[in-house]
C-alpha positions as CSV (number, residue, x, y, z in Angstrom):
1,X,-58.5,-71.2,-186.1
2,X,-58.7,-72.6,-190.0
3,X,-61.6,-75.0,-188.9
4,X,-63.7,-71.8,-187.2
5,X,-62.9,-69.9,-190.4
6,X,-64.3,-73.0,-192.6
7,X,-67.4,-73.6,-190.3
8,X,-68.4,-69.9,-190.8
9,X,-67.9,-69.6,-194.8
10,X,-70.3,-72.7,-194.4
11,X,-73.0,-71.4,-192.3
12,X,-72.8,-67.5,-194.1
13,X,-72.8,-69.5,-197.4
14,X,-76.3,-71.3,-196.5
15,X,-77.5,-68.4,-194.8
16,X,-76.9,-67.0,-197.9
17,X,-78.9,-68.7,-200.0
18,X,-81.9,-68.9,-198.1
19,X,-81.8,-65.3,-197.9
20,X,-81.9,-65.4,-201.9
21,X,-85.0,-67.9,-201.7
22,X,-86.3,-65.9,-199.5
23,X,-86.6,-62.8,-200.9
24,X,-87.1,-64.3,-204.1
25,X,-90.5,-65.8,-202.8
26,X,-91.1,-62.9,-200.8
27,X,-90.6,-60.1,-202.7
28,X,-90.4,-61.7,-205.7
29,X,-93.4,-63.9,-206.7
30,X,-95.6,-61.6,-204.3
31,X,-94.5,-58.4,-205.5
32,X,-92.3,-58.1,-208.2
33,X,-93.0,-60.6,-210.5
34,X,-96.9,-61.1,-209.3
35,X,-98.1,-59.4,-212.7
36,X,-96.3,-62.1,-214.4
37,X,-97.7,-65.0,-212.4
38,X,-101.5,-63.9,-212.1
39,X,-101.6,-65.2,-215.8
40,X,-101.4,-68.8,-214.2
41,X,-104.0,-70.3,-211.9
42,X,-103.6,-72.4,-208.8
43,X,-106.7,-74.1,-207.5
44,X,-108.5,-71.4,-208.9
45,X,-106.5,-68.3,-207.9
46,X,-104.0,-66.3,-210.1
47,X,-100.4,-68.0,-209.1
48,X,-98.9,-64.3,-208.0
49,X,-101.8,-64.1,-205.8
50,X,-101.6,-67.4,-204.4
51,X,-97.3,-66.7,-203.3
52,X,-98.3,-63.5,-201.7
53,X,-101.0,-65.0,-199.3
54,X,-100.3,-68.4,-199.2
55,X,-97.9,-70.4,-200.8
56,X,-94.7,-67.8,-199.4
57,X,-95.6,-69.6,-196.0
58,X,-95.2,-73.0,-197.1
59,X,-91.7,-72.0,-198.9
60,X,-90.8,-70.4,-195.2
61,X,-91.5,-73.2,-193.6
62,X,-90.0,-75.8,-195.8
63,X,-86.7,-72.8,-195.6
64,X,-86.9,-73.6,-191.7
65,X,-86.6,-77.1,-192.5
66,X,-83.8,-77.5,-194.5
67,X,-81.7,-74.6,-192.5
68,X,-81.6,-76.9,-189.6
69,X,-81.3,-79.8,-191.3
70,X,-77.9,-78.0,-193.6
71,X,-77.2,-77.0,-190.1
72,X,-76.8,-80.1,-188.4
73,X,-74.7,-81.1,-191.4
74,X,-72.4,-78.3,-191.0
75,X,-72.1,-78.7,-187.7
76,X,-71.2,-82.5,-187.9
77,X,-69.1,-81.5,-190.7
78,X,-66.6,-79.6,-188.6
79,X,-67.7,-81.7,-185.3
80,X,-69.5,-79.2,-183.1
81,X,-72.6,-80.7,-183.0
82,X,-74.5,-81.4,-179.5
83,X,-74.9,-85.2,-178.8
């Protein structure tokens, strides 16, 4: 029963904070703090402008990445992962 409580503090603690990243990116640099950014240019484009439409998809993405990847670590880590 210990181990199960361990393996979910481990996988609420990453879920965690990829729900910060995530509305960090989100809501953050596309919302929030967009004024802020649009004084910097990426490629052209004001920065704020650029998380909002693009580069919040490639933060997702690298997110879904490195969940499963933490994942498979935590699961090794308290040895229930699949073979």
């Amino acid at each position: 029963m210990d181990n199960s409580k361990g393996y979910w503090s481990a996988t609420l603690g990453l879920l965690g904070r990829i729900l910060v990243i995530w509305f960090l990116v989100s809501f953050g640099a596309g919302i929030l703090f967009a004024d802020l950014l649009n004084g910097i240019k990426l490629g052209g484009y004001p920065l704020g402008f650029w998380f909002a439409h693009q580069g919040s998809m490639y933060i997702f993405i690298a997110l879904i990445f490195y969940y499963a990847k933490k994942m498979g670590d935590i699961d090794r880590q308290f040895d229930v992962h699949e073979e």
